[in-house]
N, C-alpha and C positions, 0 to 999 in steps of 0.2 A: 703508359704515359703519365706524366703528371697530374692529370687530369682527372683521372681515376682513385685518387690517393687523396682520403678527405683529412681537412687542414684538424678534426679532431685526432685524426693519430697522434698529436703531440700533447693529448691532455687525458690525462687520468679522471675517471666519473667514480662522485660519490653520487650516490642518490638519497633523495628527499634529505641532503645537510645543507647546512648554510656556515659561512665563515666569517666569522666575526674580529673587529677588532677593536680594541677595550681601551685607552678610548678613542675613537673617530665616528666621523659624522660618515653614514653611508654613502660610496659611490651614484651618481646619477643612475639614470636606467637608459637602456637603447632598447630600440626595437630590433628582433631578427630573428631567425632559427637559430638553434645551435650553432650549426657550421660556420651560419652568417658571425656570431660573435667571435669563436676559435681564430676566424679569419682575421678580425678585427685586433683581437688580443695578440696573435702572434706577428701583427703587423709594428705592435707598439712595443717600446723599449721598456716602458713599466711597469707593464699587464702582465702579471704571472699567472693570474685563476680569474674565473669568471663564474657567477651565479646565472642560470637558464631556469627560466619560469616557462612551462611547456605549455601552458594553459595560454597566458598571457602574452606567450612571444617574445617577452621581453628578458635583457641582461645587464647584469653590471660587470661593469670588468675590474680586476681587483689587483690592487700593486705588492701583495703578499699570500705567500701559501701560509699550509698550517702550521710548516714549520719555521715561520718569523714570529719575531720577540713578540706578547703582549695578544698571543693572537688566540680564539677559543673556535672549535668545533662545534657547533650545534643542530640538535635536530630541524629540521623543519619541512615540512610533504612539500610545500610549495618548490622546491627551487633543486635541482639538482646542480650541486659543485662539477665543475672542472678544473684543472689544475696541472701546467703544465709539465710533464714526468721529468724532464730534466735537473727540477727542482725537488722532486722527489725521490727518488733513485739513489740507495744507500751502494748501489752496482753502478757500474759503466758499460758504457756498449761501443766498440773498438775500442779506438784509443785513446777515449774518456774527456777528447777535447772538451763533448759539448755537457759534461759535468757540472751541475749547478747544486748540489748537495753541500751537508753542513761538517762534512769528514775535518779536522782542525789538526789532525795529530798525526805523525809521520809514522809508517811500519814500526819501526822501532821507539813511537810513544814518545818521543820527540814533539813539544806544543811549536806549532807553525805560528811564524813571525806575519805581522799586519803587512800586507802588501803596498799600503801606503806607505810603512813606514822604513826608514832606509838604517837600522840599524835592529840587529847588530850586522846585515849587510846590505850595501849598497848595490841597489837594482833598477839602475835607473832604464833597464830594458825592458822590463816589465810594468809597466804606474796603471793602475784600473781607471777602466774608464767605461760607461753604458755601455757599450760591445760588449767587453771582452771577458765579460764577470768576477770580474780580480777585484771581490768582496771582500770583508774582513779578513781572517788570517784561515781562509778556507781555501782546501787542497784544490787545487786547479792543474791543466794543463795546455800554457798557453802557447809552447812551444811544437806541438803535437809528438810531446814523446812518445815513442812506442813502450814504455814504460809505464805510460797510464799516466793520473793528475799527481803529481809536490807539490811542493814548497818550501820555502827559505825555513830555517830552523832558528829558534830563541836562542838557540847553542851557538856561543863567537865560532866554535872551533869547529862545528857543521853546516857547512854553506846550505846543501837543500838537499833535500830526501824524499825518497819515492811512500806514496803513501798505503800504498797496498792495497788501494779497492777492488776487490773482485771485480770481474768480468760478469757481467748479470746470466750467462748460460752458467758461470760456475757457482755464484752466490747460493741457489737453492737448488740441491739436488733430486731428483726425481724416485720413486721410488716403484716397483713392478712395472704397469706397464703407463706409471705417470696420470692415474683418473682422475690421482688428488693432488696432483703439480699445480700452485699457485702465486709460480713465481714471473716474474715479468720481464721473459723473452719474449719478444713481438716482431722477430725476421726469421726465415725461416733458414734448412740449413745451406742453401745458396746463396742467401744473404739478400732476397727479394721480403722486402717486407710486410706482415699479414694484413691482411682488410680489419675492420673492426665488425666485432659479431651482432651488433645493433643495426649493422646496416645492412643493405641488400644491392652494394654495388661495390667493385664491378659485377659478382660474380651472388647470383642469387643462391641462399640455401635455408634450409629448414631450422638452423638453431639458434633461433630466437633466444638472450637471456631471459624475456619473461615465461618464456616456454621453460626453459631449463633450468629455473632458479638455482638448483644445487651442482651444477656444472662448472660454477666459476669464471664463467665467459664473462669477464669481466674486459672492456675497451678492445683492445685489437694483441691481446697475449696469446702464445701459445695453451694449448688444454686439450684436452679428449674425452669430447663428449660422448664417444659413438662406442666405447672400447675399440680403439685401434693401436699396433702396436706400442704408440706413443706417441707425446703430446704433436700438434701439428695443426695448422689454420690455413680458412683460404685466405690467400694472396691478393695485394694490389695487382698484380700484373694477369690482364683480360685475357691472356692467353693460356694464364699455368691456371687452375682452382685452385689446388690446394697440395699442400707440401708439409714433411715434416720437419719441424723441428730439432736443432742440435743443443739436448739439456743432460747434465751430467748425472750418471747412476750412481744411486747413494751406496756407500759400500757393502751397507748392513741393510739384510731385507727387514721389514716388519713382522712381527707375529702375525697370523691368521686373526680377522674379527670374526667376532660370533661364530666360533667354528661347534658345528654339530655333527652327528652321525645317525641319529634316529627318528631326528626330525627338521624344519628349518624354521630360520628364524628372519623377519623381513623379506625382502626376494629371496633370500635362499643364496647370496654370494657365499657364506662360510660353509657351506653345508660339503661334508666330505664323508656323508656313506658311500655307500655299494651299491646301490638301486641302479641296477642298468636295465630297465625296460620301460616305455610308457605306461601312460595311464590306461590306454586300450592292450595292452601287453605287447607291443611291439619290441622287439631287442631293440639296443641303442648301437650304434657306429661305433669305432673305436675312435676316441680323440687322434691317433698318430696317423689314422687310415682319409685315404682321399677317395673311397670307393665304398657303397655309389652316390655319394656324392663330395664336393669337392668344397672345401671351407677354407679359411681362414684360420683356425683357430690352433694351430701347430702345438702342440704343448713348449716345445723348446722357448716360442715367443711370446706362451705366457709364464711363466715360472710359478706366479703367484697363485696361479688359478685352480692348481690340481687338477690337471688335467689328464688322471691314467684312466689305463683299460680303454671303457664303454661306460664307467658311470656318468648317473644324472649330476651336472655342474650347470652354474649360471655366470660363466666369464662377463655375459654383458651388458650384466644389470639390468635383464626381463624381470616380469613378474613371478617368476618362480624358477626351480630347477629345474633343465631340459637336456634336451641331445639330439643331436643329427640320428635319422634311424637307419635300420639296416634295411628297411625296405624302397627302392629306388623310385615309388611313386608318392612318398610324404619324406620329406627332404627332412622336418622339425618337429619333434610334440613336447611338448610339457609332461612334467612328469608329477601332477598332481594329486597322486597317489600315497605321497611321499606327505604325511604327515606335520601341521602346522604344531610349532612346538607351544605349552600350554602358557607360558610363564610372560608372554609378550602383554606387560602393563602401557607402554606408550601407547601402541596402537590404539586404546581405546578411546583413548584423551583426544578430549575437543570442545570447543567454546562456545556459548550463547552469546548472539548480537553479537557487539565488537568485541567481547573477551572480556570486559570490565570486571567482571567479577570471577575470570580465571585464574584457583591457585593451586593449580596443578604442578607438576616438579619437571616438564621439560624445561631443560636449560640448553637448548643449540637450537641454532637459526634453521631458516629454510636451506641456507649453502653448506650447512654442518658445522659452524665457527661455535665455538662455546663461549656461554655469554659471559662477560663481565658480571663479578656481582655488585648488586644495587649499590653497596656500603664503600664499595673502592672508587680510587682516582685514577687510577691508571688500567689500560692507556689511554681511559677517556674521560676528562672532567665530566660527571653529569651535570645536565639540569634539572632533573628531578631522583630525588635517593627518597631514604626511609625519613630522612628531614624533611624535607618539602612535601608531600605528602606520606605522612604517618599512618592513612587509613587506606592506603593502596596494596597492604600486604608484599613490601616488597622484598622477601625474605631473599636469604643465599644469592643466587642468582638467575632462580627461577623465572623464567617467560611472563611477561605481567602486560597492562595498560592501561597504566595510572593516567594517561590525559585521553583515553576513547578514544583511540586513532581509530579509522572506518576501516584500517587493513587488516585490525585484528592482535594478538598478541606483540611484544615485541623485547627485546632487551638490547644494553649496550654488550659489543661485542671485543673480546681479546684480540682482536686482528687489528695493530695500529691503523691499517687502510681502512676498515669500517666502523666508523663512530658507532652506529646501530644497525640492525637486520631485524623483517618481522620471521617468526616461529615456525618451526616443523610443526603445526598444529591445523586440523580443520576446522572448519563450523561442525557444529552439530547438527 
């Protein structure tokens, strides 16, 4: 029922940014939860994002995303951004009516004509107006073509053309069995749409994003935390949990990471020797075998995984290599017998107090995004580089913490969606 389906599924979370506009006097503040402002913002015709102070309860609601004129990203712990996806969404989802993106150019590169404006054709069926988002000369679809979003074309001699946006299941492709899909399908493939992973209604479960920072449960998208054949979320509707997702296979598989054979490196996902026994020397099952006992883990429906024989493998991102055994009374063991390889310099790495004086060379977040370096602009203006503080060390793009955040390391991130993330790094 409706009721089930909280009014933030319509808004994309930054966390700890704030959204600035250069110049304007800041929106008032309201009191409310989250949900309480979502409510409020998608009730109003002008409210595209909204700033939520979790502490204080309180929000502002904002009349532009980050992608309007004059507008800047910035850090800040206080307030996590929401922002509503329709305005963000370089993809459509059907038939892209409810498109609010900044696409201008038609398939064939073709610059789309101002919708106000009635030359060089005359369109007096279409005039913008607050509904209908007939913005500047941005691709829209106000007719509900099955075509996807046009627009009128600058060209006398081309009335309107279709403009090509993807389908957001086809925009990012998925790759083996989709761990590291971070694209923003959010229905699953019946077309029932997923719950968000922050919340615990309708349908309760264990994967918290602060639990799973490097999972990318990010708002209410498809992902696979769990290794399951591929990406899939629970659902709004109280009666299904959860379902998979329909996301496109990339043509080209990836190379193997960190592949070894003599020893392993992190959990041990690369690892592709021959060790088929536990560490108490039990033989291992065969992957292809359902006897004695009976698994998931098919090799056909992992491709990427290596899954021959009875050797030790870790398809699902445990703490090390393991395998189902041949013995019918210990289902699992670990195969920790299997040597840690010598050469792993990250692992060692970790920081006193809040990091301030970390200059160490991880350079990827806790979700695995590789950071931006300090010296660039793109694709996030900073507010702090090797200018504004010159004694912060903040070389390459190495993990730093030039203003003492209490989380610990942190840097700007290459993911246009995340201004910044804090570090793969521990306390000491």
């Amino acid at each position: 029922s409706p009721g089930h389906r909280s009014p933030l599924n319509d808004f994309q979370r930054l966390r700890a940014t704030e959204l600035l506009a250069v110049p304007a006097d800041p929106p008032p503040l309201q009191r409310g939860s989250a949900e309480q402002c979502a409510q409020r913002c998608a009730a109003s015709l002008a409210c595209r994002a909204f700033h939520h102070d979790q502490q204080s309860h309180l929000c502002q609601l904002l009349p532009w995303t980050q992608h309007s004129p004059r507008i800047q990203l910035q850090k800040n712990i206080r307030y996590d951004l929401y922002q509503k996806k329709d305005y963000l969404r370089d993809c459509i989802v059907g038939n892209g009516s409810s498109y609010r993106g900044t696409r201008a150019t038609t398939e064939k590169g073709l610059r789309c004509q101002h919708w106000q404006s009635m030359t060089p054709h005359d369109h007096s069926r279409f005039l913008p107006s607050p509904r209908n988002g007939l913005e500047e000369n941005y691709c829209r679809n106000p007719d509900r073509d099955k075509r996807g979003p046009w627009c009128y074309t600058v060209d006398p001699s081309i009335r309107h053309q279709s403009c090509g946006i993807k389908k957001c299941e086809d925009a990012v492709c998925m790759t083996c069995n989709g761990e590291d899909y971070r694209g923003t399908v959010d229905h699953t493939e019946s077309g029932t749409e997923c719950q968000r992973w922050d919340l615990q209604h309708p349908h309760k479960h264990p994967y918290h994003p602060n639990k799973y920072p490097d999972k990318g449960l990010d708002d209410n998208y498809c992902r696979n935390p769990d290794s399951s054949e591929r990406p899939w979320c629970y659902t709004t509707d109280p009666g299904r949990e959860r379902e998979y997702c329909h996301i496109r296979l990339c043509k080209k598989r990836p190379p193997p990471v960190n592949v070894t054979t003599n020893c392993f490196r992190g959990k041990g996902e690369g690892y592709r020797g021959r060790v088929n026994v536990t560490v108490s020397g039990i033989p291992c099952q065969r992957w292809d075998s359902q006897v004695p006992h009976k698994h998931n883990f098919i090799p056909e429906k992992y491709p990427c995984k290596d899954l021959r024989e009875n050797y030790c493998r870790n398809p699902d991102g445990s703490e090390a290599p393991w395998c189902f055994t041949a013995h019918s009374n210990v289902r699992i063991a670990f195969c920790f017998h299997i040597r840690r390889c010598p050469d792993e310099q990250d692992a060692q790495e970790c920081y006193h107090g809040h990091g301030k004086h970390y200059h160490g060379r991880v350079s990827k977040t806790r979700k695995g995004i590789t950071c931006q370096p300090w010296a660039a602009q793109t694709p996030h203006v900073p507010q702090i580089s090797p200018v504004t503080h010159p004694e912060a060390h903040l070389e390459e793009n190495y993990c730093r913490n030039p203003d003492n955040d209490s989380h610990g390391p942190w840097c700007y991130t290459m993911d246009p969606r995340t201004p910044f993330d804090y570090c793969a790094i521990k306390p000491c």
